[in-house]
C-alpha positions in Angstrom: 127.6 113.4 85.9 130.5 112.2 83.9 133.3 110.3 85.6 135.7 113.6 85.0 133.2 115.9 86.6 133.3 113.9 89.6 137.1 114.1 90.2 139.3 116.6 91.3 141.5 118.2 88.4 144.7 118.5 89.5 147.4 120.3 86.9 150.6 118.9 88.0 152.7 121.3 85.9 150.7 124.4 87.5 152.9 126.1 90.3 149.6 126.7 92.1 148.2 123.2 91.8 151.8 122.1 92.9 151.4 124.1 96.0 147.9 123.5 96.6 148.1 119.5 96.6 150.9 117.7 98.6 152.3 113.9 99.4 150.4 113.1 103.2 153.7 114.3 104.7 152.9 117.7 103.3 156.1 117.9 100.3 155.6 118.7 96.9 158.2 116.8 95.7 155.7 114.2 94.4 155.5 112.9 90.7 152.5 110.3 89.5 153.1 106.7 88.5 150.5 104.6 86.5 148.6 104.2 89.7 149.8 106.0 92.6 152.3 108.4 93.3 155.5 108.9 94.7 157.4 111.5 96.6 161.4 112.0 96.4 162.0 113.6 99.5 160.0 111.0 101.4 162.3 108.6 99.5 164.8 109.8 100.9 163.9 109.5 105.1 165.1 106.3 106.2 162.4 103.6 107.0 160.0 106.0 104.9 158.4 104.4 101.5 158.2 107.7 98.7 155.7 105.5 97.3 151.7 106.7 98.2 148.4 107.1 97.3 146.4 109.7 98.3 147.3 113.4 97.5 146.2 116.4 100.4 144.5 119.1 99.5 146.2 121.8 101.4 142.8 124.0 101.1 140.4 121.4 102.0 142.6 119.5 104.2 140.8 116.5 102.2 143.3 113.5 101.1 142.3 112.3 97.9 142.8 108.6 96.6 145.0 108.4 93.1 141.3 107.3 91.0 139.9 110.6 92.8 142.0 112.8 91.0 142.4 113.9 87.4 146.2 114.5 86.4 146.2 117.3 83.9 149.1 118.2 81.8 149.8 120.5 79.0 149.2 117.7 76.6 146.4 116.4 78.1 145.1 113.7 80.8 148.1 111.7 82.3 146.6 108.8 82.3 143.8 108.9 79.6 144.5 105.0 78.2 146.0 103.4 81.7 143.0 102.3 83.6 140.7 101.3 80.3 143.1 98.6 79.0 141.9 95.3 79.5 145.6 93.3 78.4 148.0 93.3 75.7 147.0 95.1 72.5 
């Protein structure tokens, strides 16, 4: 099994998949960064860091770490090149 198959694809410019998968504190407000994710209205609750990384899977109830999931968007994966580069091309 490839290491694609094995991870959940989640389409973050999908309205269902944006419903479906939340920050832990259950908002959809979150956005991906090179390797986690971060949620603005969390950002904005004193004392509260938007920065995470683990998505919930509202159907599941699962919370799935940032290198279990597979960031779709219309152009393709989000982060195809991030994780293989080794240092400075």
């Amino acid at each position: 099994m490839s290491e694609c198959e094995r991870k959940k694809t989640v389409r973050i410019e999908d309205r269902h998949d944006r419903w479906r998968f939340t920050c832990p504190r259950n908002h959809r407000s979150w956005e991906p960064t090179n390797h986690h994710f971060w949620c603005s209205k969390c950002a904005r609750v004193e004392g509260v860091d938007g920065v995470f990384d683990e998505l919930r899977d509202k159907r599941s109830g699962d919370l799935l770490q940032r290198d279990e999931v597979l960031l779709l968007t219309p152009a393709g994966p989000y982060d195809r090149d991030l994780d293989r580069r080794e240092g400075p091309a």
